[in-house]
C-alpha positions, 0 to 999 in steps of 0.5 A: 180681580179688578172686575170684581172690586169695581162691581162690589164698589158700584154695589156698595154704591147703589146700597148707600144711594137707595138707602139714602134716599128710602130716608129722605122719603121719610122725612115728611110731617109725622102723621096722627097717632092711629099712624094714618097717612090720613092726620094731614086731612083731619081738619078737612071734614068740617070743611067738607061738610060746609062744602056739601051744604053749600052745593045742596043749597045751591042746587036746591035753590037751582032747581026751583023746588016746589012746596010739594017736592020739599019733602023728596028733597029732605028724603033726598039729602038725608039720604045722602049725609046718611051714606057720606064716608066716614073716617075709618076708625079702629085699629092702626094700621102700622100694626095690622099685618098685611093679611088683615090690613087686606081684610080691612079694604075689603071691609071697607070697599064692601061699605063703599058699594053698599052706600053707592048702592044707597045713594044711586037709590036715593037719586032716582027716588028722587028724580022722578018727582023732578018735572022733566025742566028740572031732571036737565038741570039736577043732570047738568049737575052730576056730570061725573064731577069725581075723576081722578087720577086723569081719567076719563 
């Protein structure tokens, strides 16, 4: 009988400790309506953008592109602004189930390789008109710049 009262204790113990901490883990900043984890980083896409417009400028200004090439270039970067990521719009999440919740990350990867697809043409489109001094630089410059999470 002792042995059991000591394993109900260690397990009300337990219960009282994880829940404990499953509500500390909660308590962060209230996210956006849409119930996103994503409300902390809406001010972030202005931001973003004049980030990209001052790499494009800077590589621009780095290749040295000639009269003839500006045209490539505009086809180039409009390309490219074309198939940026957009913020997921639509339903929230918190009352999707997980079945549709799942159906919207595959949507959304689907979009995802259908615009890598888009921005992977663009380059090379692009790249060809680069004379060859110019292809070294435009290749210095997307040297797998987006690693995450450690890799690579």
């Amino acid at each position: 009988m002792n042995h059991f009262r000591k394993s109900l204790v260690v397990a009300v113990a337990s219960l009282g400790l994880g829940s404990a901490a499953l509500a500390a883990s909660d308590t962060g900043p209230p996210s956006t309506a849409e119930g996103s984890h994503w409300g902390a980083f809406g001010s972030h896409g202005a931001k973003s953008a004049e980030r990209i417009a001052k790499r494009q400028a800077a590589l621009h200004d780095k290749l040295g592109l000639s009269p003839a090439q500006e045209a490539a270039w505009k086809t180039f970067t409009d390309k490219l602004q074309a198939t940026a990521p957009a913020r997921p719009e639509g339903a929230s999440t918190v009352t999707m189930t997980a079945p549709e919740r799942a159906d919207r990350m595959v949507t959304f990867l689907q979009t995802a390789q259908q615009h890598a697809v888009a921005r992977a043409q663009a380059v090379k489109e692009f790249y060809v008109v680069l004379s060859p001094e110019q292809q070294k630089i435009f290749d210095s410059q997307f040297q797998g710049r987006h690693r995450h999470f450690g890799r690579g």
